[in-house]
C-alpha positions as CSV (number, residue, x, y, z in Angstrom):
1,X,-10.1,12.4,-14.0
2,X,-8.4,15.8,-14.7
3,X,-6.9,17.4,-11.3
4,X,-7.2,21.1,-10.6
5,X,-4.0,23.2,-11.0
6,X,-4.8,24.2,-7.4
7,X,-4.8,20.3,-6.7
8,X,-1.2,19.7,-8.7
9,X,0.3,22.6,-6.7
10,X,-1.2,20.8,-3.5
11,X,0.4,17.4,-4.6
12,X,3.7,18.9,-5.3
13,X,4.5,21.2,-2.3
14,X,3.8,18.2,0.1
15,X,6.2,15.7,-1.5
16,X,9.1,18.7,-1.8
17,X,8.2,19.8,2.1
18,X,8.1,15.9,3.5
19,X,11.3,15.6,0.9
20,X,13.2,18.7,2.3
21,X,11.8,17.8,5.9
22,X,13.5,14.4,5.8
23,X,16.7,15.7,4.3
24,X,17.2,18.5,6.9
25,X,17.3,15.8,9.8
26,X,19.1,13.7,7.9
27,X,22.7,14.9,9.3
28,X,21.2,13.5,13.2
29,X,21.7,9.9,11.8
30,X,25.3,9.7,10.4
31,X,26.9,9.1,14.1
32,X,25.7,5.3,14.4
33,X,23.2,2.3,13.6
34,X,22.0,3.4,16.8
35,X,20.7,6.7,15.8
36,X,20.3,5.8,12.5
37,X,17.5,2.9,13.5
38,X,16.6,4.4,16.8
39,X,16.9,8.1,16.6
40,X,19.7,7.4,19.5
41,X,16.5,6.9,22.1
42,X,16.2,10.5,22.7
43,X,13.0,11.5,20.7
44,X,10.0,12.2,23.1
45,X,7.3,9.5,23.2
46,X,4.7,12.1,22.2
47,X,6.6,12.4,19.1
48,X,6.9,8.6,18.5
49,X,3.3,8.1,19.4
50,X,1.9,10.4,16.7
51,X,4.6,8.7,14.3
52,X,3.6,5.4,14.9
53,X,-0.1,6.4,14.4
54,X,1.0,8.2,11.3
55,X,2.3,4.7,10.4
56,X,-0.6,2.9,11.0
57,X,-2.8,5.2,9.1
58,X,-2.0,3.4,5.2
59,X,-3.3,3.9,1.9
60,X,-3.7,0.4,1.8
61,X,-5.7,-0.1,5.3
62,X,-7.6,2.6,4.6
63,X,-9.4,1.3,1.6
64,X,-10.1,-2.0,2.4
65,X,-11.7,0.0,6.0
66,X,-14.0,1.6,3.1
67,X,-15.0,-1.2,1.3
68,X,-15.9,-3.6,4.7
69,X,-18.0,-0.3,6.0
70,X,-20.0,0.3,2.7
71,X,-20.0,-3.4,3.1
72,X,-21.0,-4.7,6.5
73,X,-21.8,-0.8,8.2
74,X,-20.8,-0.3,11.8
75,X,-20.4,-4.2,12.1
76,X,-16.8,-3.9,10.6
77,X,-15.7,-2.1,13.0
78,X,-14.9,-5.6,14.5
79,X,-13.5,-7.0,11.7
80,X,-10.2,-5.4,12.2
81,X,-9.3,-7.5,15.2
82,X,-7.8,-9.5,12.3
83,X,-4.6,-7.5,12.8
84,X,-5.4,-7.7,15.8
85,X,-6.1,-3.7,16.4
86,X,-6.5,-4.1,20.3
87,X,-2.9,-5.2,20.3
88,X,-1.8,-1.6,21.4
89,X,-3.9,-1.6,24.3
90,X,-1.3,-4.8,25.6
91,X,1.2,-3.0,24.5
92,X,0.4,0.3,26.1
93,X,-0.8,-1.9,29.8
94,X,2.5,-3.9,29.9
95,X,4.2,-5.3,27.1
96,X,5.8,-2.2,25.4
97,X,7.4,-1.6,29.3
98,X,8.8,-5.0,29.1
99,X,9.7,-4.8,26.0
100,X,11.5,-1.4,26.5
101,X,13.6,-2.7,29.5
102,X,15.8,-4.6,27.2
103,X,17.1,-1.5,25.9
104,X,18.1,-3.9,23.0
105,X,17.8,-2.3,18.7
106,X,15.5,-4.9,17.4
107,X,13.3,-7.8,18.3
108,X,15.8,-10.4,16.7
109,X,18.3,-8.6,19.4
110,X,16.3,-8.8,22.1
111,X,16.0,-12.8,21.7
112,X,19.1,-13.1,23.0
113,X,18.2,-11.9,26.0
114,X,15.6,-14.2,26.9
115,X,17.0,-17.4,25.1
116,X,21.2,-16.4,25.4
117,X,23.7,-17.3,22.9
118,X,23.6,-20.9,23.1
119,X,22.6,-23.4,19.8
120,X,18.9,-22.9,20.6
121,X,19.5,-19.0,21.2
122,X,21.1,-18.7,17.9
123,X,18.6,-20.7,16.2
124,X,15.3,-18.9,17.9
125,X,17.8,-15.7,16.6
126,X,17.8,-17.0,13.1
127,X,13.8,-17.4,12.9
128,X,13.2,-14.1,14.1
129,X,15.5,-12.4,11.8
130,X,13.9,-14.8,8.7
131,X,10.5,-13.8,10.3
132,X,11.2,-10.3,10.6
133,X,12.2,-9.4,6.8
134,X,9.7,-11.8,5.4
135,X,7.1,-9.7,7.2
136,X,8.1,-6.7,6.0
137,X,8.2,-7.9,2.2
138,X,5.1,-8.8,2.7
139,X,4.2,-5.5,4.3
140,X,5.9,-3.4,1.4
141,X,4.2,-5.6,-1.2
142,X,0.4,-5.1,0.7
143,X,1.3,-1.1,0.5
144,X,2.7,-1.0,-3.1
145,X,-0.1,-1.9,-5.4
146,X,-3.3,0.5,-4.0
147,X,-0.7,3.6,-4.5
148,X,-0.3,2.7,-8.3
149,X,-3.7,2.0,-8.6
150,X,-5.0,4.9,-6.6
151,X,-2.7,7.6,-8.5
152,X,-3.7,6.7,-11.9
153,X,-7.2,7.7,-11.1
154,X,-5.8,10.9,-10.8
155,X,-2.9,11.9,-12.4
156,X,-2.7,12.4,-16.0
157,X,0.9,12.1,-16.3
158,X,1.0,9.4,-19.1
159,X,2.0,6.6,-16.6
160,X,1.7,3.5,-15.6
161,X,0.1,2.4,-12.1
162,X,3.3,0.4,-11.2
163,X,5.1,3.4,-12.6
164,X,3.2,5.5,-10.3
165,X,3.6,3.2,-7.6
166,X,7.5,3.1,-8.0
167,X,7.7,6.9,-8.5
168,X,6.1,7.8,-5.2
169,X,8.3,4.5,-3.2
170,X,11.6,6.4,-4.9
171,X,10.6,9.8,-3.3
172,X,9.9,7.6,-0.1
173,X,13.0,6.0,-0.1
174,X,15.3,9.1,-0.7
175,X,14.7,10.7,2.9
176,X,14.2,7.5,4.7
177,X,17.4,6.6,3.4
178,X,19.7,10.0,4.0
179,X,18.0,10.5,7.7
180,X,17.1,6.9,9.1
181,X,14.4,7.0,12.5
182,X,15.0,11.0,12.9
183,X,13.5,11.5,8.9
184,X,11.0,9.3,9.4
185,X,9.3,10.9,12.7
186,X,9.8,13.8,11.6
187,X,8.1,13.2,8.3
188,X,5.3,11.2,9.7
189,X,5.1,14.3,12.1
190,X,4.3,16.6,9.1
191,X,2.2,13.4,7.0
192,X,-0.3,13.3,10.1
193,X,-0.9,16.4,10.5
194,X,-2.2,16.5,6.7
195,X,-4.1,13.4,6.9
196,X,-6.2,14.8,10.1
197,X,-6.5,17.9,8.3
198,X,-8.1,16.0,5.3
199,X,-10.2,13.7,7.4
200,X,-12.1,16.2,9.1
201,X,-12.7,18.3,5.5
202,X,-14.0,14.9,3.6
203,X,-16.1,14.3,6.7
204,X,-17.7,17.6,6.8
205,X,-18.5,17.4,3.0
206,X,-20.0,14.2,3.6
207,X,-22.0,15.2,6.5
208,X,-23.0,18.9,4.6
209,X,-24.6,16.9,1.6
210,X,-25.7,13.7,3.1
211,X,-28.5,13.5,5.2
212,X,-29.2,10.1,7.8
213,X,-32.6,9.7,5.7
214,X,-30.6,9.2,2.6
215,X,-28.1,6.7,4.5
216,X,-31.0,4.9,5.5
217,X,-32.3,4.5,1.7
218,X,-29.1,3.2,0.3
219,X,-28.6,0.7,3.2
220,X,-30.7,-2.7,3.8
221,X,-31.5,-3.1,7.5
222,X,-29.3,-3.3,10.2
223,X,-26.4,-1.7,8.5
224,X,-26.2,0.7,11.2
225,X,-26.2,-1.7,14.4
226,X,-23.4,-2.4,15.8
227,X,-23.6,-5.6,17.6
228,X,-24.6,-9.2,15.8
229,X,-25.4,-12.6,16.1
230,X,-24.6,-15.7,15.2
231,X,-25.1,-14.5,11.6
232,X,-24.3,-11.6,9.9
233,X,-28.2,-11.0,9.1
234,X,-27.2,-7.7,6.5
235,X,-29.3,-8.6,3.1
236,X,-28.3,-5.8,0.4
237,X,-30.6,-8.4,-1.7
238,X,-33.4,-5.2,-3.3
239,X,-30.9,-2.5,-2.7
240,X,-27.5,-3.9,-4.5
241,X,-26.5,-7.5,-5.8
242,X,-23.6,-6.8,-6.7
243,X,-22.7,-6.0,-2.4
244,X,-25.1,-9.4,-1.6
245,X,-23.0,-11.0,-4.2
246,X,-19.4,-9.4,-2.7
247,X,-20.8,-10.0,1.0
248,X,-21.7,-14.0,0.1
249,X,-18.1,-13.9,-1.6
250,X,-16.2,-12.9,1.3
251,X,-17.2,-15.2,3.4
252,X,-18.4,-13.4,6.9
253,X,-21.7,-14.6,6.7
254,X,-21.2,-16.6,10.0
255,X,-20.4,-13.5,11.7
256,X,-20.8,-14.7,15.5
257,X,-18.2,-17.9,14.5
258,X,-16.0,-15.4,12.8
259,X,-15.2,-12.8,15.5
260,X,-15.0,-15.7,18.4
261,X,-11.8,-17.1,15.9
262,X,-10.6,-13.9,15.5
263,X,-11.1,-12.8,19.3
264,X,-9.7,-15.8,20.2
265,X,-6.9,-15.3,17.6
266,X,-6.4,-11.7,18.6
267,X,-5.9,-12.1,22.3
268,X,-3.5,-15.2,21.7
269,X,-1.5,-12.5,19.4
270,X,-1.6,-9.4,21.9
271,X,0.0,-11.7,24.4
272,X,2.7,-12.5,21.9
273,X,3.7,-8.6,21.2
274,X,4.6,-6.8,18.7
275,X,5.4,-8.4,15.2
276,X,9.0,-7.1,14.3
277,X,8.2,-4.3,12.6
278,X,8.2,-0.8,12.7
279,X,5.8,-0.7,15.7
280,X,8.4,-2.8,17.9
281,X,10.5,-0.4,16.6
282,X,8.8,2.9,17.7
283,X,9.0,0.7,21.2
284,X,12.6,0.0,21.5
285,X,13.7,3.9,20.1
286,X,11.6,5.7,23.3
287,X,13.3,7.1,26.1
288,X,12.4,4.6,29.0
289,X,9.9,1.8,29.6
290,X,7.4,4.4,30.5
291,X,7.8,6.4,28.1
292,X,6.9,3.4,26.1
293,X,3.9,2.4,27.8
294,X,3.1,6.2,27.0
295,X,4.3,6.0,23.1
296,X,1.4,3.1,23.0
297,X,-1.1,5.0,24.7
298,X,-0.6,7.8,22.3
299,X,-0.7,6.0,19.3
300,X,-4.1,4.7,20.3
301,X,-5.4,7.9,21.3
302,X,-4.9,10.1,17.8
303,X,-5.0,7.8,15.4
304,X,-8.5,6.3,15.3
305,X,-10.6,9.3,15.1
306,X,-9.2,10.7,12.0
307,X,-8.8,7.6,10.1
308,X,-12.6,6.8,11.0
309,X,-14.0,10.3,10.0
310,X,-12.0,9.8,6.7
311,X,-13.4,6.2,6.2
312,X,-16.9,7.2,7.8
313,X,-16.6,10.5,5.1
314,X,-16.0,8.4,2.1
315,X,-18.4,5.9,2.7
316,X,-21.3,7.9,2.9
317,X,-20.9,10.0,-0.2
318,X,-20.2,6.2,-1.8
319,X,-23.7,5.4,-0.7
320,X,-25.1,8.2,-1.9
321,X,-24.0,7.9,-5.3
322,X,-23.5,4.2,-5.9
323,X,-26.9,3.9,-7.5
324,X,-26.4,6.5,-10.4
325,X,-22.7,5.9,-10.9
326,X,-21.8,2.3,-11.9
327,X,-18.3,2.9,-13.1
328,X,-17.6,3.5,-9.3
329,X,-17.5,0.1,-8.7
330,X,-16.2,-1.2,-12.0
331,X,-16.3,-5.1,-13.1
332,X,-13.2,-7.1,-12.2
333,X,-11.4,-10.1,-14.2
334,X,-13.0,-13.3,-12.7
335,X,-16.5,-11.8,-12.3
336,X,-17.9,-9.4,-9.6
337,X,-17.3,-6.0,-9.1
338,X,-13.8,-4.2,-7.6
339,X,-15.0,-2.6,-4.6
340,X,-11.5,-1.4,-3.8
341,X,-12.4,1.5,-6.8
342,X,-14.6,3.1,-4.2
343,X,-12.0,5.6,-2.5
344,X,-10.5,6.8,-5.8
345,X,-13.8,7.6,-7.1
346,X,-15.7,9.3,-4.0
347,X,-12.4,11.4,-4.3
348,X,-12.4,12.4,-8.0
349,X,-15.8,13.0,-8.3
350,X,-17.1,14.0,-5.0
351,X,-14.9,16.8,-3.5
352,X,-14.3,20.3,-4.3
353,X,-10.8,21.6,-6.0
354,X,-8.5,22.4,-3.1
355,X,-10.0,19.9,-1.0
356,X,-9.2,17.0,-3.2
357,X,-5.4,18.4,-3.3
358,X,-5.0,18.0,0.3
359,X,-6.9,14.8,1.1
360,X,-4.4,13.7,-1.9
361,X,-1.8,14.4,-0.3
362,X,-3.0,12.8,2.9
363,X,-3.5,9.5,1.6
364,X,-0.2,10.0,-0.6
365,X,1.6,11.0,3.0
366,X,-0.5,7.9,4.5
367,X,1.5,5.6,1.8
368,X,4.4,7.2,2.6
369,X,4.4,7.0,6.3
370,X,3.8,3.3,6.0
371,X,6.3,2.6,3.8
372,X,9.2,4.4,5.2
373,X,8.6,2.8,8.8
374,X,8.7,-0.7,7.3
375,X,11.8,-0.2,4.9
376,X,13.4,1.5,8.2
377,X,12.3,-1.7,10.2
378,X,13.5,-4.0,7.7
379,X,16.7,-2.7,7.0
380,X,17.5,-2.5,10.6
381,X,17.8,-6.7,10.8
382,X,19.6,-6.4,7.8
383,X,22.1,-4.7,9.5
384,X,22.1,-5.0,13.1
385,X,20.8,-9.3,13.2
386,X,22.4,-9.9,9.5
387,X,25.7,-7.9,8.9
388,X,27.0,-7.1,11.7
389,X,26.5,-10.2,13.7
390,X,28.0,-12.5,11.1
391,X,29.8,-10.7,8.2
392,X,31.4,-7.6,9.8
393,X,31.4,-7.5,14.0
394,X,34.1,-5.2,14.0
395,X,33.7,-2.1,11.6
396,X,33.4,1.2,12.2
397,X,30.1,3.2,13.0
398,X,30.6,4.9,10.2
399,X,30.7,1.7,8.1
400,X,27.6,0.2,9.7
401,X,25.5,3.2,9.0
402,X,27.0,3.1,4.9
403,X,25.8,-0.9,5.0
404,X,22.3,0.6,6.8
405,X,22.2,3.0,3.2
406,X,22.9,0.2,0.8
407,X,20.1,-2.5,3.1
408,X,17.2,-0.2,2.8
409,X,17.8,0.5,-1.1
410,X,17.5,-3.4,-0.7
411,X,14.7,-3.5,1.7
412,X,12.8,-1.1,-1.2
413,X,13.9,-3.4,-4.5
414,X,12.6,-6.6,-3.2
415,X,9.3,-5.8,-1.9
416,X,8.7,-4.1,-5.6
417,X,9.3,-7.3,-7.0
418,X,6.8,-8.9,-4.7
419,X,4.5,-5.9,-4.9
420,X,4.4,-6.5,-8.6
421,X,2.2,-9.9,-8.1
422,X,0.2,-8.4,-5.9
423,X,-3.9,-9.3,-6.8
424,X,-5.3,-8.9,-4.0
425,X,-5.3,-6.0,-0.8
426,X,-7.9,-8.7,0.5
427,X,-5.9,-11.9,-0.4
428,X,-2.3,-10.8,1.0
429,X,-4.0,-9.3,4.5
430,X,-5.3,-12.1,5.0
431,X,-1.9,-13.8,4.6
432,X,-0.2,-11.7,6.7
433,X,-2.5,-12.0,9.8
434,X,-3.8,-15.5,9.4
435,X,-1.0,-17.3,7.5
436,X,2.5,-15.4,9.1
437,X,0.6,-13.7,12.1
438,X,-0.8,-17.5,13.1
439,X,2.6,-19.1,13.3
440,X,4.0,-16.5,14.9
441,X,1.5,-16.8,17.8
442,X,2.8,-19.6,20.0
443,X,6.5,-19.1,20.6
444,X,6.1,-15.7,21.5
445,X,3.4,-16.1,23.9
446,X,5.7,-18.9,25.6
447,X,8.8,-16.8,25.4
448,X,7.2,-14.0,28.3
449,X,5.0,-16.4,30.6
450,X,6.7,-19.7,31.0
451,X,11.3,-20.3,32.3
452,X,11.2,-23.9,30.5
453,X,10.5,-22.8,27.1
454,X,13.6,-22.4,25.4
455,X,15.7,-21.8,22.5
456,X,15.0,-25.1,20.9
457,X,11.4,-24.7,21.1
458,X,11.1,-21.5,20.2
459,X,12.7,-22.2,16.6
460,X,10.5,-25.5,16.4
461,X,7.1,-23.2,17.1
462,X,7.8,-20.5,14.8
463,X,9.2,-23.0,11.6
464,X,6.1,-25.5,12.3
465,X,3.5,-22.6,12.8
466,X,4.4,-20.4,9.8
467,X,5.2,-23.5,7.2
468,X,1.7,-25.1,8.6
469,X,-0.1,-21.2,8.2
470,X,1.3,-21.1,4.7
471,X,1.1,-24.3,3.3
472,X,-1.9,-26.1,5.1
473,X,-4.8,-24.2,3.0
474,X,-3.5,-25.2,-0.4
475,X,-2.0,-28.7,0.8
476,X,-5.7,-29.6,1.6
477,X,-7.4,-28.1,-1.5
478,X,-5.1,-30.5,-2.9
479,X,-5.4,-33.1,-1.2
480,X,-9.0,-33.2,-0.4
481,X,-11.1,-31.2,-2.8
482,X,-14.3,-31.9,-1.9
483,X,-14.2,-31.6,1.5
484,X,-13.2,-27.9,1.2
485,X,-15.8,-28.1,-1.4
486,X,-18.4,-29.3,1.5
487,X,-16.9,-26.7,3.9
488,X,-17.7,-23.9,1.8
489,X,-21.5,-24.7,0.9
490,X,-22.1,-25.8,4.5
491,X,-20.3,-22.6,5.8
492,X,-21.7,-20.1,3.4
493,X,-17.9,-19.7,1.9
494,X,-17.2,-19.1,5.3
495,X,-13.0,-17.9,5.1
496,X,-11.4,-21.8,5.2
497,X,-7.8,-19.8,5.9
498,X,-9.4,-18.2,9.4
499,X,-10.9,-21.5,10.1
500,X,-7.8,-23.6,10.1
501,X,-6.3,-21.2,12.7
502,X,-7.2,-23.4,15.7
503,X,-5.0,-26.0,13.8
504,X,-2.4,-24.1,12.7
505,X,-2.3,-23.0,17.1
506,X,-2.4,-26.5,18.5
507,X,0.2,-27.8,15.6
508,X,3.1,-24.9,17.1
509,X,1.9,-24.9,20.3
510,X,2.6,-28.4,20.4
511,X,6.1,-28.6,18.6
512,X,7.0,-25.5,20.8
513,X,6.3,-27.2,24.0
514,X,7.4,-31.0,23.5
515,X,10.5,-29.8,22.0
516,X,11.2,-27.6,24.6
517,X,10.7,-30.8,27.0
518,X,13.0,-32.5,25.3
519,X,15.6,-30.3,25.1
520,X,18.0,-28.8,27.8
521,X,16.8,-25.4,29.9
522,X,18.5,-22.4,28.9
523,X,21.3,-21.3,30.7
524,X,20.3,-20.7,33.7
525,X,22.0,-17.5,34.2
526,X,20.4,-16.0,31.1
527,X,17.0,-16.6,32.6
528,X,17.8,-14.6,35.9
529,X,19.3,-11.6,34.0
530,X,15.6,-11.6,31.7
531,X,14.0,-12.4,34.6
532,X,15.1,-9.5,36.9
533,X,15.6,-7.0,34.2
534,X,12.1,-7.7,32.5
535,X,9.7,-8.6,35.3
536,X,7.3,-9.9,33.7
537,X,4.1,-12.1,35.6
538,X,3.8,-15.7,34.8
539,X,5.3,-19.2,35.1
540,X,9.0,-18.1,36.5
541,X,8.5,-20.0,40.0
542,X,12.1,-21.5,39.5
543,X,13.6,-18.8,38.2
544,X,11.8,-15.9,41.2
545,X,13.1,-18.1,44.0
546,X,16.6,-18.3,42.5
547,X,16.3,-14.4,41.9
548,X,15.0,-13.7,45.0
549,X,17.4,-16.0,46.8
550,X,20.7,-14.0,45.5
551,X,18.4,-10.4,45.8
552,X,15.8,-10.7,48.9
553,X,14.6,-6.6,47.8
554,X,13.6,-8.4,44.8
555,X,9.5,-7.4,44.5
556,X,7.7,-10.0,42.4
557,X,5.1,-8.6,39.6
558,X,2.0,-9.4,40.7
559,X,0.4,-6.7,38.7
560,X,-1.3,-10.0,36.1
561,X,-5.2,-8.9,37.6
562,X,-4.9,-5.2,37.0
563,X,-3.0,-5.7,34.0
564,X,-6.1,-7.7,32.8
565,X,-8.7,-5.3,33.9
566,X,-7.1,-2.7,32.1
567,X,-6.6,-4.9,29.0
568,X,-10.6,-5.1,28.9
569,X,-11.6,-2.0,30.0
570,X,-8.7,-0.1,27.3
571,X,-10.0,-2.4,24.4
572,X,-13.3,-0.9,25.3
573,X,-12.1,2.6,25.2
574,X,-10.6,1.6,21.6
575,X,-13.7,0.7,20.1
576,X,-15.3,3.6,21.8
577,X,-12.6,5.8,19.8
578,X,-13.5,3.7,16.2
579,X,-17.5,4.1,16.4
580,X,-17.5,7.7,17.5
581,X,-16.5,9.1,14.4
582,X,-18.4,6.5,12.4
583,X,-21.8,7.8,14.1
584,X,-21.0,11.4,14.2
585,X,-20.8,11.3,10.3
586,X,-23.7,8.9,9.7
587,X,-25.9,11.7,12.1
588,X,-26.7,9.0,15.1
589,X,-26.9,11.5,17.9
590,X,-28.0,8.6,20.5
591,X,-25.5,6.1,19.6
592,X,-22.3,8.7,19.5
593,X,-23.8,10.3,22.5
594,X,-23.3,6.5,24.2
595,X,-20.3,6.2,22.6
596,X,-18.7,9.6,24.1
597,X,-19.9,8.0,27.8
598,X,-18.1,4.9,26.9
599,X,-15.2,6.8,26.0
600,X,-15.5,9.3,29.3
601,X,-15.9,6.6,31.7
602,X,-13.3,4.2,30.5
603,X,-10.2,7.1,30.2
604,X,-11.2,7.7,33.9
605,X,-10.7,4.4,34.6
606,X,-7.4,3.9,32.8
607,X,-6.2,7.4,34.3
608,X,-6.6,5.9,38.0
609,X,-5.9,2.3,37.5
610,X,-3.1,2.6,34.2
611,X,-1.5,6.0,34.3
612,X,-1.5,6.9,37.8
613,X,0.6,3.8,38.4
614,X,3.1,3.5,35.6
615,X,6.4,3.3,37.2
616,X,8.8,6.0,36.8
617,X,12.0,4.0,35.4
């Protein structure tokens, strides 16, 4: 399509401001790695907590969000708890606070404190590190392909949609380069407020010109409910095969089985913290623990509502339309029909001049908040768990922040390359969470709850997990054809790579543990310094009377019951947050009416039982 010059000029003044904005603070990051990954850990939570969420908010995310609601309706709003999405409620209860209290740079930094510097410490360092910049490969190469394919839907510039793609990652990587943690908050500061501004526009154009009888007409029965059973019970069979044939191809017809694996997945993950990314990041650069806690909280709090209005928005004007407009959802090579095409369209051909500028640059400053916190991330273990531990210990600040310049550039050029083989949004999300975000589950759960798990084990959970997470879903198509041939027909192509999750657990759980067994504990002097630093409820009986012994003032955590209250009752809160916006849009008073109790009655809650008794630190 053909943008309006109003739209151009739109375009172009955000990328110079977010540009120039990133530039300005760029001078804050020259002192040290410190500042330069952390923002020196004096930027307000507030600050970090709308950053983060700004983070959160991709391109990518956002238009697989619109294809499972067109899709599934108000039942996807579960489907997320792939990532898992209720991870931030942990976070914001307890773990970000223990995690703060290490007052460590990155994840692979903080191992050391829990499994010290010994053989096993070095080697439970090593996987993290490994972990930690394969993850955010894989990250850059899930954000880069929807930009290139999104922009050439819009801008006639004679391009490519790689070229596209690699001109929007340059501008990226040119502020988050000269100004480090400062550029990026600030710029995600500035991208947010954008993006909320365009959610709420494409939501009130989809609400001005699409009623809930018309909603109802497009949809087959049930799309609006949000609860299920044991099946997903959503036939688009009479209204449009080619979304029977999609749903039947992705594989969530056994809805009920589904979301107990990925509850079950989900809570296993939670308790494991934050991947080493940019949100443990956003963590470690806050002020204090509480502050933190706080930094979670907030990120929670303003992110979901505008990301669902925009989602909500662009779905319904997609269901209005999808009947007399068949190149929105072109065919793809293989068969079927490319459902990620959706977003581009509703945007090029269902919003005004002006508005499509801004909700442009919105998505373009969603892309660009994403991808700056993960090359900022990424580069940070580069550094800090790479360069600096084993190459140069002993340089200057000066140096470290010059190596800091040259590993992002690097961060950037390799996920390209990855990015460029990228087929699938569907296909590599499901990698990351099931196949990466499975083996990572065990040895981080064991690493906060239970003294005996050490070094040795850690290492041996992580290598087992990811290699089994990987490999196992190919090594058995290979290896036993027609029983995955069997598992499919009998499971109505039910997703074999969620399925082999409870394997995939019990296989790392199991190396982690009996290798822990067989190895010596860590030194034992390492454990008291995590344990009385840290806190943390659990399996520490050995290591709490030792503690207490040395330190009778000592006050054990006992905090595991309300910390689990508030786990259920904030995940509640979370999906009040999702759904609101969904129903407001769609025009179901009743339901968002329940849904705005829901979300009353459980910030009460968490204000008395969460908030109210957050220590000061």
């Amino acid at each position: 399509m053909q943008l309006h010059p109003i739209d151009v000029v739109i375009v172009v003044a955000y990328l110079v401001a977010v540009v120039a904005a990133g530039l300005v603070v760029s001078r804050w990051a020259k002192h040290n790695i410190d500042a330069y990954f952390l923002g020196g850990k004096t930027i307000p939570w507030y600050y970090l907590g709308v950053a983060n969420a700004s983070g959160m908010f991709d391109i990518t995310g956002t238009s697989w969000m619109v294809v499972i609601l067109f899709l599934y309706g108000l039942k996807s709003a579960w489907i997320p708890w792939l990532w898992p999405t209720f991870n931030q409620v942990f976070l914001m209860v307890y773990l970000s606070v223990w995690l703060r209290r290490s007052g460590v740079m990155t994840g692979a930094e903080w191992i050391r404190t829990r499994f010290g510097d010994r053989a096993g410490g070095e080697l439970s360092h090593l996987s993290v590190v490994l972990f930690a910049l394969v993850s955010v490969i894989a990250f850059q190469a899930y954000a880069f392909k929807p930009i290139g394919t999104f922009s050439v839907t819009f801008f006639q510039w004679g391009l490519t949609a790689n070229q596209y793609a690699l001109l929007f990652t340059g501008v990226t990587t040119l502020y988050v380069i000269a100004g480090g943690m400062y550029s990026v908050v600030v710029t995600d500061l500035l991208q947010f407020a954008i993006m909320a501004v365009a959610c709420v526009l494409v939501a009130a154009v989809a609400m001005t010109h699409v009623g809930p009888e018309a909603i109802a007409a497009a949809t087959p029965e049930g799309w609006g409910d949000l609860f299920f059973g044991w099946t997903l019970d959503l036939d688009w069979s009479g209204h449009f095969e080619p979304a029977a044939d999609e749903v039947h191809a992705q594989g969530y017809s056994l809805f009920g089985a589904f979301f107990m694996l990925i509850l079950l997945k989900g809570i296993l993950n939670s308790m494991a913290g934050p991947n080493p990314n940019y949100d443990m990041q956003k963590i470690l650069s806050t002020r204090s623990p509480r502050e933190a806690a706080l930094m979670s909280f907030c990120s929670s709090a303003v992110l979901f509502v505008p990301r669902y209005l925009l989602i909500a928005g662009v779905t319904v004007l997609a269901l209005a339309c999808y009947t007399s407009a068949p190149d929105m959802i072109p065919p793809k090579d293989g068969g079927g029909r490319d459902f990620e095409f959706i977003l581009p369209y509703v945007l090029g051909h269902r919003l005004a001049p002006g508005v499509v500028g801004l909700t442009l640059a919105g998505l373009l400053a969603a892309f660009m908040s994403t991808f700056s916190c993960t090359v900022n991330a990424g580069a940070s273990y580069a550094v800090n768990d790479v360069y600096k531990r084993y190459i140069r210990p002993d340089a200057s600040p000066r140096h470290y922040v010059w190596a800091s310049y040259i590993a992002s550039i690097a961060v950037v050029v390799i996920g390209i390359f990855f990015g460029l083989y990228v087929e699938s949004i569907d296909a590599i999300l499901k990698w990351i969470t099931v196949g990466l975000g499975s083996g990572y589950i065990a040895s981080n759960v064991l690493k906060w709850y239970w003294w005996r798990f050490n070094g040795y084990g850690y290492f041996a959970g992580m290598i087992s997990g990811i290699a089994a997470a990987t490999f196992f879903e190919k090594a058995l198509e290979l290896a036993a054809p027609d029983w995955c041939a069997w598992f499919a027909q009998r499971a109505d192509h039910f997703p074999l790579v969620i399925a082999i999750f409870p394997l995939v657990l019990v296989l790392s759980t199991v190396a982690a543990v009996v290798t822990s067994l067989c190895t010596e504990p860590d030194d034992e002097e390492v454990l008291k310094s995590f344990y009385r630093r840290v806190r943390p409820w659990g399996f520490w009986g050995p290591i709490h009377a030792k503690v207490a012994a040395e330190d009778p003032a000592f006050r054990k955590n006992t905090d595991l019951p309300r910390d689990a209250v508030n786990v259920v009752v904030g995940t509640i809160w979370q999906m009040g947050l999702i759904v609101a916006p969904i129903y407001l849009v769609i025009r179901d008073w009743p339901a968002l009416a329940a849904s705005v109790v829901v979300i009353a009655a459980t910030s009460v809650f968490l204000k008395v039982n969460w908030y109210n008794k957050l220590e000061e630190e």
